[in-house]
Phi, psi and omega in degrees: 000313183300329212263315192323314192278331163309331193275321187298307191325305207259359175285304194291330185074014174295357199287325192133161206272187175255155192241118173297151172298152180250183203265326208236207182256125195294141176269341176212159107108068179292346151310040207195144173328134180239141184313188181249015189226180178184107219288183165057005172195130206307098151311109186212176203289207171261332181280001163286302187295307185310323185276359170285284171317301145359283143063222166087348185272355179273179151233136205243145171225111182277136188246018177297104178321154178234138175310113195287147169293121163307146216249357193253328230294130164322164167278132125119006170282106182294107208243115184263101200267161217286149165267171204223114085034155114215195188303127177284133185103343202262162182255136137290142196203092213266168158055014165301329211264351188291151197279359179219143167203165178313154206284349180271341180309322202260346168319268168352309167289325137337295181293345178284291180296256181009286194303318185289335162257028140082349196104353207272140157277344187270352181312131180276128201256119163274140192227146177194165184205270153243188164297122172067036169270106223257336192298342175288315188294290164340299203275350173281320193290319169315312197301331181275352191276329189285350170143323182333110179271323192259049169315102172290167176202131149242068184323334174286306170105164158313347198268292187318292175342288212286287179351280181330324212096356218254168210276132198225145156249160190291151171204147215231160184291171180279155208249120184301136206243141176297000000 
């Protein structure tokens, strides 16, 4: 039923109108129809990413921001940061995907990818975030800029994954290291 509705979809042109690739890294209205490319890295549905996942040989890094606890909160305000679902196995590695981002941001970001590839570049990296999320897309692309050659992009995101059925866990960010 699901692969019948993916077919209406992109038969129909409900999928999005095409979004050009841009020269840099988007900067704003990170929420908005995303291209269908990526240059230097693979674009692939969700049933390409479960056999990657299947697998067991990608490393998949989910880059979906996370809201910071307000530094002002009354005493004694309880602050719940939203829970987050994703791809199982995979690390969050939240606020990676903004188009410009801080030198402790990309520390972070590193170390993240490094752990996860071993140091290896050629290791294959899946990168997603929800549908129409421009923050995956950004952070696949640092990655290729940082050297990565087997670089993945999953534009449906967890939203596309879940669509599918396939199986998702809670999953909390990874804890920024001095």
């Amino acid at each position: 039923m699901m692969k019948v509705l993916a077919a209406l979809l992109a038969l129909t042109g409900a999928a999005g109108a095409q979004v050009a690739e841009p020269d840099d890294y988007r900067m704003d209205e990170y929420r908005a129809p995303v291209p269908s490319t990526l240059t230097g890295g693979t674009v692939v549905g969700p049933e390409e990413a479960h056999d990657l996942w299947e697998d067991g040989e990608a490393f998949f890094i989910d880059v979906l921001p996370q809201a910071p606890k307000p530094d002002n909160l009354p005493a004694g305000t309880i602050w719940r940061d939203k829970p987050r679902d994703s791809i199982p196995g995979a690390i969050w590695l939240p606020n990676v995907g903004y188009g410009a981002i801080a030198e402790v941001t990309a520390h972070y970001f590193r170390r993240g990818l490094e752990e996860g590839t071993g140091g290896d570049l050629a290791h294959p990296v899946v990168f997603f975030c929800l549908e129409d999320c421009w923050m995956s897309w950004n952070a696949a692309r640092r990655a290729i800029a940082w050297g990565y050659s087997s670089v993945y992009w999953l534009p449906e995101g967890t939203d596309g994954w879940a669509l599918w059925d396939y199986p998702v866990e809670r999953i909390t960010p990874e804890e920024p290291q001095p």
